[in-house]
Each structure stands twice: as structure tokens, then as C-alpha cells.
N, C-alpha and C positions, 0 to 999 in steps of 0.2 A: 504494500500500500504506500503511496509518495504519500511526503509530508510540504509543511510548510515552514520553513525553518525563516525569523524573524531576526534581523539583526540590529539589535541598538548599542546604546556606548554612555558610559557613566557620563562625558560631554562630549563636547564638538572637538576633532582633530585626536581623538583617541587610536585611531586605525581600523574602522567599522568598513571602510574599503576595501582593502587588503585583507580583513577577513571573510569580507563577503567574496571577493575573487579565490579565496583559499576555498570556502567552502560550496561553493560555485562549481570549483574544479575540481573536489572531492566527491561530490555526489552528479556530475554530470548533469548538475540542477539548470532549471531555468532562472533566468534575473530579473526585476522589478523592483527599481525606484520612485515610489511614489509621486513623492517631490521633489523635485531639483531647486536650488533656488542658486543662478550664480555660474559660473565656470559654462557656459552652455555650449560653446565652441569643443570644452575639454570637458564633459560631462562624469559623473560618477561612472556612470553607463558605460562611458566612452574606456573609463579607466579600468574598469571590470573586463568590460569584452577584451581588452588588448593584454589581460595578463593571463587569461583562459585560453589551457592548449586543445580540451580536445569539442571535435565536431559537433556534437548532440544540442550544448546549450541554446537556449536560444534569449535574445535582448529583449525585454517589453519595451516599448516608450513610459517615458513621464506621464504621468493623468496628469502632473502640471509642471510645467517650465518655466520659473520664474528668472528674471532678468537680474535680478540683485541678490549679492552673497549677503544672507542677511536671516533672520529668523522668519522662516516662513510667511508667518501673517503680516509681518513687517513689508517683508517684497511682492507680498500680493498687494499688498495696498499701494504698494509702488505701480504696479502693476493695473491699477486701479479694477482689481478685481479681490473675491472672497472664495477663501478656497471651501469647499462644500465637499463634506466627506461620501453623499452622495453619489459622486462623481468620481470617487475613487474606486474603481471598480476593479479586482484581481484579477488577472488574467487566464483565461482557462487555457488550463494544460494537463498535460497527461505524465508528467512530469513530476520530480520532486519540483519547489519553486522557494528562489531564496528571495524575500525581502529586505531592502535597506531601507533602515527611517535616517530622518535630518537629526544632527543634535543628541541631546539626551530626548530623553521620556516624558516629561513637562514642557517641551518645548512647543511653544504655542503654533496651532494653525489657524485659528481664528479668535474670537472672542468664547469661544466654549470649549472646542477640541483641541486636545494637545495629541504629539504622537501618541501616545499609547495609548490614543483610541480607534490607531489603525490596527494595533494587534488583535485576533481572532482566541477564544477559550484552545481551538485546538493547536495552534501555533507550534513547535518549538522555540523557544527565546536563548537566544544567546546574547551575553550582556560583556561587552567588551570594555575589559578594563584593564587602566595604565597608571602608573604610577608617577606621580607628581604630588607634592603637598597640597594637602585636603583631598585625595582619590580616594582615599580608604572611606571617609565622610560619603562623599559618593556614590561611591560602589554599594553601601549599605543602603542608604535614601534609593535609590535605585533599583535594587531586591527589594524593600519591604514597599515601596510604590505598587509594584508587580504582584506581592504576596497579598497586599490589598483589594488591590483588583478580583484577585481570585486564582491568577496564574500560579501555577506549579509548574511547571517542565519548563526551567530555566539551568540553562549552563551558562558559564563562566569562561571566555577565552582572553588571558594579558595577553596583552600585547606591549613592547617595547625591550628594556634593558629590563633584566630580573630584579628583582627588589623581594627576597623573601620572607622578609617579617612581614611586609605591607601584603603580598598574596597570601602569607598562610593565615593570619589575622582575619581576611575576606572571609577566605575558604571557610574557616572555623564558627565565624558568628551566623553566615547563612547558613552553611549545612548546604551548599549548593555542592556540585562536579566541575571537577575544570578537565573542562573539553579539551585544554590545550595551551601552550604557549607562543609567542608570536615574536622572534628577538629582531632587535634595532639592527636592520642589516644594512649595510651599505646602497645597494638598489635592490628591488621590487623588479625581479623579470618572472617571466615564465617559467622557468626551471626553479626559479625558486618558492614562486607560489605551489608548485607542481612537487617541489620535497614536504610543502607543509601538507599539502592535500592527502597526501600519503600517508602522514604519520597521523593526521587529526580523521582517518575516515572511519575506521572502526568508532572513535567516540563520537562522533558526530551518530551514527548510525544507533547507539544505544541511548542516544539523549528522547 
């Protein structure tokens, strides 16, 4: 049975790309970015498809394409539109399907929705966390945002340079799985997304 594996990030600029192209290319998944807001020339989308090696996957478009790198409801108003969850519609496939949201999980799309009211009860959640002063803060407000909701089936993937008080700390007060680790490499190609795909596809597959 495919799934839908969700991918969000304790903030903005955590590496929720990188691991959505990770696990993209671990499960042979389809991609869909809800929102773009920003880089539209050089899209998330754009960034995903070009580190994914093999055939199968396939790119949705944006439900919306905003012009300005800025917090959703922010550039839609630039935009001079409101973005309407509505109108977000998933893509049908016969596929696993990975989602990437903007931001963290409180990040506004309009004056009522924030992302994490794109995420579905059946989702898988993967919550991408990196270590900077106040991530640990984060990463926790983040899990129990999720646990509120009602979500259960959340994993845990760092990303960046290791830091192991601050991930086992995480690991220990959620009680969540860490799907994996993601280190500060030099460049992000294909081969490299394609050794993590490898090594994260068995846990991706039990999350």
C-alpha cells in the first residue's frame, strides 16, 4: 500500500529539501510542493527533480506560486491574492507521494490556516531537525504541536553537523524514531542524495 510521507522542519532553512530529494529517491516517491513562495526560476521542485537519479518519480506543480521569498500569507498578499486550502488539492497517484510544506508548522497561510493544516491523520511526518541555539526548544514545540493535533506517526530526520546531547535530548523527551541523519556535506549531488537514500530506506519504510 503507498503512503504519504509529509515533510516539515523545526524552521525555515533546516534542510527539509535535501531531505525530501533523499526520500524522494529512497522510495521512488512522487513530489509535491504545495507552496512555493520565492526562488521561482530555481524552485524547491526544481531543486528536488535535479538531485533525483532514478526514472519513476514524477514532479507535481505548485497549487500556488508565489513571487516573494517571504511567509506564505505574506506573499500572497503581495501577490494580491488569499491562498484557500480549498484549492490545494493532492495529486493523484498510484505512487508513494512525498510532501514538502514552507517553514515550520505555525507558519501562516492565511489569516486561519497555518501548515499543519495541510497535513492529513494518515500522513507519515517526518520533522527535520538541526541544531542551532534554541532547536532543541523547537524541535519539542514542534512534536507536541503534532501530538496535539492528534498525529502519531512522526519521525525524526537531523540534519547538518552532529551535535549529540542536543539529538539525544530530542530523541529522549518525544519518545519519537530517528529515521536518520543528514551531515553538512560539502555539495548536495546525486550520488550523494542516492548514498543517503540507501541507508534511510529500510526506516523510512517502517515509519
Amino acid at each position: 500500500m503507498n503512503s504519504t510521507y509529509f515533510i516539515t522542519g523545526i524552521s525555515t532553512e533546516v534542510g527539509k529539501t535535501v531531505v525530501s530529494a533523499i526520500v524522494t529517491e529512497a522510495l521512488e516517491a512522487d513530489y509535491f510542493k504545495p507552496i512555493q513562495a520565492g526562488d521561482l526560476d530555481y524552485s524547491d521542485t526544481h531543486k528536488v527533480k535535479a538531485l533525483v537519479s532514478n526514472t519513476k518519480s514524477t514532479f507535481f506543480d505548485n497549487a500556488y506560486a508565489l513571487k516573494t521569498p517571504m511567509s506564505p500569507h505574506a506573499a500572497a498578499d503581495i501577490d494580491n491574492l488569499e491562498i484557500d486550502l480549498n484549492k490545494i488539492q493532492r495529486p493523484k497517484t498510484e505512487n508513494n507521494l512525498v510532501i514538502e510544506g514552507a517553514g515550520g508548522l505555525l507558519v501562516p497561510l492565511n489569516s486561519k490556516d497555518c501548515i499543519i493544516d495541510l497535513i492529513e491523520k494518515t500522513d507519515k511526518i517526518i520533522l527535520v531537525s538541526r541544531h542551532y541555539l534554541g532547536s532543541i526548544n523547537h524541535s519539542l514545540l514542534s512534536v507536541e504541536a503534532l501530538k496535539n493535533r492528534g498525529f502519531s506517526n512522526i519521525g525524526i530526520i537531523f540534519s547538518g553537523d552532529e551535535h549529540p546531547t542536543t539529538e539525544n535530548i530530542i530523541l529522549e523527551k518525544t519518545q519519537l524514531p530517528c529515521v536518520g541523519r543528514i551531515s553538512q556535506e560539502d555539495n548536495f549531488s546525486k550520488d550523494v542524495v542516492s548514498k543517503y537514500a540507501k541507508q534511510l530506506k529500510l526506516n523510512l519504510k517502517k515509519l
